[in-house]
C-alpha positions as CSV (number, residue, x, y, z in Angstrom):
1,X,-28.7,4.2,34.0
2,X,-25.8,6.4,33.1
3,X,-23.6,5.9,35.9
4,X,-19.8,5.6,35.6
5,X,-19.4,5.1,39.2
6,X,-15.3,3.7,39.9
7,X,-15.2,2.7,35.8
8,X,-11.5,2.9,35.0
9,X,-11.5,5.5,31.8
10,X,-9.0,7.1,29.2
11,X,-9.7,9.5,27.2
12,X,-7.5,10.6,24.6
13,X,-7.0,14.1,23.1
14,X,-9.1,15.2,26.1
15,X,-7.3,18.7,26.4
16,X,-10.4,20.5,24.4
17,X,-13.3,19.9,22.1
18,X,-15.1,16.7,22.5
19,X,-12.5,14.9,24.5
20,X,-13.0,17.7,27.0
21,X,-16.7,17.5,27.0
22,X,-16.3,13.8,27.3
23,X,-13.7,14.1,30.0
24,X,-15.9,16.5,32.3
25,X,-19.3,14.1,31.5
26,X,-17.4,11.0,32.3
27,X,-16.2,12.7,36.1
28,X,-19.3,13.9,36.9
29,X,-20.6,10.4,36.3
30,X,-18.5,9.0,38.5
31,X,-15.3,7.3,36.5
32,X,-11.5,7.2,37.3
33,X,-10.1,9.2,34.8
34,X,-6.6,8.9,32.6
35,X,-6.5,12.3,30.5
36,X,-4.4,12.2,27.5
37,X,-3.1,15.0,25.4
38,X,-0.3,16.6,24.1
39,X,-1.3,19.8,25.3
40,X,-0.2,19.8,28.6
41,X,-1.1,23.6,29.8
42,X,-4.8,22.9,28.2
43,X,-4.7,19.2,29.5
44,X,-3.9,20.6,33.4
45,X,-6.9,22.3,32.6
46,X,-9.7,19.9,31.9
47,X,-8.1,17.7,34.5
48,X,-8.7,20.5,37.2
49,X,-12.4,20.7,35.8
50,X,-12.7,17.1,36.1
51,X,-11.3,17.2,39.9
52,X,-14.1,19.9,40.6
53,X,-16.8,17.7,39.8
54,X,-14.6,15.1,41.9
55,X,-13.1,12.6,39.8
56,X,-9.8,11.1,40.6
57,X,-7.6,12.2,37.7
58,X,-4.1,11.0,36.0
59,X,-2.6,13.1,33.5
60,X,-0.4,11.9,30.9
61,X,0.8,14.0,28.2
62,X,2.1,12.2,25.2
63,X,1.6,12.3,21.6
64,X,-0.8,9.4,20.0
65,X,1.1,9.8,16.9
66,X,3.7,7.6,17.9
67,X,3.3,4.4,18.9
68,X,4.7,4.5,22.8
69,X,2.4,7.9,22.9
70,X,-0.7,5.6,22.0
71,X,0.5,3.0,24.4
72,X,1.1,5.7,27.1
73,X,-2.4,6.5,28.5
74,X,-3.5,2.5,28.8
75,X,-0.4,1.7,30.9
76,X,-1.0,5.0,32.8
77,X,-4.6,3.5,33.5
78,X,-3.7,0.4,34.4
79,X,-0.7,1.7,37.0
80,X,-3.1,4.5,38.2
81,X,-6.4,2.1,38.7
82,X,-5.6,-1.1,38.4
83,X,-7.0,-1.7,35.0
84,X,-8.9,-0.4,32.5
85,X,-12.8,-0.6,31.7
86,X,-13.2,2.1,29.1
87,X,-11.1,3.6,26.5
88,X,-12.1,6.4,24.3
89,X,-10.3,6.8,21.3
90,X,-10.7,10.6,20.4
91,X,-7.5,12.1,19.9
92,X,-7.2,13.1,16.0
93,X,-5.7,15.8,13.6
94,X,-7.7,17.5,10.9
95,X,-6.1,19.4,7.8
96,X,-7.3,20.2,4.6
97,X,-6.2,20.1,0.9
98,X,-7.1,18.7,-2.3
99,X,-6.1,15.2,-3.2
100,X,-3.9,16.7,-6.0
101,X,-1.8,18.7,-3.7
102,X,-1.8,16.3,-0.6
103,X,1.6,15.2,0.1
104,X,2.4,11.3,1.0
105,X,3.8,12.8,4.7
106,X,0.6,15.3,5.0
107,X,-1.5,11.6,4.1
108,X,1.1,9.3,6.7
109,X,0.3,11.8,9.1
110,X,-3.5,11.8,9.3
111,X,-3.4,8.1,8.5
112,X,-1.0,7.4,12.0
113,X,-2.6,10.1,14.3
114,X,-6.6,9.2,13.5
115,X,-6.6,5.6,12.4
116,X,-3.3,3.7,13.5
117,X,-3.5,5.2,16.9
118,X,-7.0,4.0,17.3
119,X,-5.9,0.4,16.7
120,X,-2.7,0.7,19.0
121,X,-4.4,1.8,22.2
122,X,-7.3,-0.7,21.5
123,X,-4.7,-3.6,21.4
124,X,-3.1,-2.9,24.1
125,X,-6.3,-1.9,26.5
126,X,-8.2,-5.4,25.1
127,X,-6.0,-8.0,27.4
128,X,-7.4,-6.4,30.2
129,X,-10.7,-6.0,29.3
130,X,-10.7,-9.6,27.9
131,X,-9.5,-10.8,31.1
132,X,-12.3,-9.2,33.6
133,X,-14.9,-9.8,30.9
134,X,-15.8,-5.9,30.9
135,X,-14.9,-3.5,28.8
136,X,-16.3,-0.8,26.4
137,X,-14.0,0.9,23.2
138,X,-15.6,3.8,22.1
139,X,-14.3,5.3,19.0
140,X,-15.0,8.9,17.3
141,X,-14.6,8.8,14.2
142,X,-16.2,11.3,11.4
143,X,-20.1,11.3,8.9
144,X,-16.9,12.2,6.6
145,X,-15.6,8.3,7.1
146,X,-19.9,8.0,5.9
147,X,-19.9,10.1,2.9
148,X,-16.6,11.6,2.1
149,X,-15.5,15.1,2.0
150,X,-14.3,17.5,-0.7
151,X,-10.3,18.5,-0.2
152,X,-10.6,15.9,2.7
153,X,-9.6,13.0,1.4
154,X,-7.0,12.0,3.8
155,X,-9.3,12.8,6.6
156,X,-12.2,10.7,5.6
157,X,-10.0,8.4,4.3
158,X,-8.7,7.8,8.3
159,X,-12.2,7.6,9.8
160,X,-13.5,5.4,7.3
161,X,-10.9,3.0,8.5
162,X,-11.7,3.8,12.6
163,X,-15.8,2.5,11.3
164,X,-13.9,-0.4,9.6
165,X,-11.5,-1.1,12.5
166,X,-14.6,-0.4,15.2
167,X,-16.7,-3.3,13.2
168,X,-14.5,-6.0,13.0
169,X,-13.4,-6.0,16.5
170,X,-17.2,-5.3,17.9
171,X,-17.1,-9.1,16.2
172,X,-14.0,-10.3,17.6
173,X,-14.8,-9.6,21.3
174,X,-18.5,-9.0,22.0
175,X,-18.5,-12.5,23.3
176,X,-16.2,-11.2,26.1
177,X,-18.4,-8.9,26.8
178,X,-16.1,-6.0,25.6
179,X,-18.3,-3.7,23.0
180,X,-16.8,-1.6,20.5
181,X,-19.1,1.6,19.3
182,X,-18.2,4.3,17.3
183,X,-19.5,8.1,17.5
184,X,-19.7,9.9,13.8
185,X,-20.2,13.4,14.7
186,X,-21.0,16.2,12.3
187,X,-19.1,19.5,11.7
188,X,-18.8,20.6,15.6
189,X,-17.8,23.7,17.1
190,X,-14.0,22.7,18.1
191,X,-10.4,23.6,18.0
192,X,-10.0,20.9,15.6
193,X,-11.9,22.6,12.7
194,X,-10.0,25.7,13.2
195,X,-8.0,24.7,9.9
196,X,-10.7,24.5,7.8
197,X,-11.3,27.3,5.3
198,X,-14.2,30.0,6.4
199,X,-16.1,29.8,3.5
200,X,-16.1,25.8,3.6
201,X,-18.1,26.0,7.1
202,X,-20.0,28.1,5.9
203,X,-21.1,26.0,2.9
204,X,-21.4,23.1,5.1
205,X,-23.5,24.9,7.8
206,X,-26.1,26.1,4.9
207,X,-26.3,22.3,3.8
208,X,-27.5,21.1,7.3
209,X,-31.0,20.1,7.8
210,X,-30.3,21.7,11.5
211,X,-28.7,24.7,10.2
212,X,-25.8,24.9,12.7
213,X,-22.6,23.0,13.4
214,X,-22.9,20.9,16.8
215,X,-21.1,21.9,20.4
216,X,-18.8,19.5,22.3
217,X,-21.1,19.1,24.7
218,X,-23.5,17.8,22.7
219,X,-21.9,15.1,21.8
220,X,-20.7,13.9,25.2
221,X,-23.5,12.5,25.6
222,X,-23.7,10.1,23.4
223,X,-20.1,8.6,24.8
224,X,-21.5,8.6,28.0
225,X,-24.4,6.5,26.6
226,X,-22.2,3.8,25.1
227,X,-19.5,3.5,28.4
228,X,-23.0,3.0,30.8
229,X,-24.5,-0.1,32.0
230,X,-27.0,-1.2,31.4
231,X,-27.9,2.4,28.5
232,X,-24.8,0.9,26.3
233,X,-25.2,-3.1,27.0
234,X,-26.5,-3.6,23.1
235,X,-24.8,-1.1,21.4
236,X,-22.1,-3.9,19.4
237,X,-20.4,-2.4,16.6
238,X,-22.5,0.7,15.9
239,X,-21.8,4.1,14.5
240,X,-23.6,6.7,16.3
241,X,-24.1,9.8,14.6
242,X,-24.9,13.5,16.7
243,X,-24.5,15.0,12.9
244,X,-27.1,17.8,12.4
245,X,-28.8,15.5,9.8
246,X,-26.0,15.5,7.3
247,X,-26.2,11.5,7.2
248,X,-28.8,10.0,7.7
249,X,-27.9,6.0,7.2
């Protein structure tokens, strides 16, 4: 049910955290794998993981940030494979300030790297997907895009917009047969949240009806779910949360 066997993925920011977990799940079930980071030390890294478990792997190190990096991994894809069947839009940038202090270039930023990326790769990966009538967009956004997020405006702000974005084109292209999901994780235990003040996970760990932030790993599964046929062939515009219970929608 969860097989992956010659699916034609990219996963961006896939150099650590969840796109790492994600990577390594997708290669042991079977996929073609495009890795995509910036990191390129870390990236070599997963890729080598992903080889171990004996997935065919392209690297491409470029920066989602800017448009030709959010382009890069799709056209990598498509010269590597032949196509592409399943793009994973995880790549994303987390910092942390209140709205009073928030610069317009810290909130351009954050806007371009978590939300405008999502929505460049996704237009350029759909013709292909459209055309072979098969394809699945899997997008991670935030529970902060849910329910907001004190001195983190900017960054729920962004994934707010990826469960916007994710919705409206689940309804533009589920007649293809290409479904677009989103994953709303809760505070995980990831490089990304590095930036984020002790003492606020903290708070937010004592608020959790689990009582712990989340691991990567724990939330690969759920993007393994939604790229499998036939365990993701009804899952059409739906936000997915692995969150510790802090949403419950």
């Amino acid at each position: 049910m969860f097989e992956l066997t010659d699916r034609r993925a990219l996963v961006t920011g896939a150099a650590s955290g969840i796109g790492a977990a994600i990577a390594r799940s997708y290669a042991a079930a079977g996929a073609r794998l495009v890795l995509a980071d910036r990191d390129s030390e870390r990236l070599a890294q997963v890729a080598a993981e992903c080889r171990a478990l004996g997935a065919v792997v392209t690297e491409t190190v470029a920066d989602v940030g800017e448009p030709e990096g959010a382009w890069a991994g799709v056209d990598a894809c498509v010269a590597a494979h032949g196509g592409i069947d399943i793009l994973v839009n995880n790549a994303g940038m987390l910092t942390q300030a209140p709205c009073v202090d928030l610069t317009l270039a810290q909130w351009n930023d954050m806007l371009r790297v978590d939300l405008t990326s999502v929505f460049l790769a996704s237009q350029r990966a759909l013709p292909f997907m459209q055309a072979q009538r098969w394809g699945r967009i899997i997008n991670v956004a935030s529970q902060l895009g849910i329910k907001g997020g004190a001195e983190l405006c900017h960054y729920a702000a962004a994934k707010a917009g990826v469960i916007g974005f994710t919705k409206s084109l689940a309804l533009e292209v589920g007649r293809d047969n290409v479904l677009v999901n989103a994953i709303a994780p809760g505070p995980i235990e990831t490089p990304l949240v590095d930036g984020i003040s002790a003492d606020w996970k903290a708070a937010k760990a004592r608020e959790l009806p689990l009582g712990r932030f989340g691991r990567a790993e724990e939330v690969a599964p759920v993007a393994l779910l939604l790229a499998s046929d036939p365990g993701g062939n009804l899952f059409v515009g739906q936000t997915l949360g692995p969150n510790s219970g802090d949403v419950m929608p």
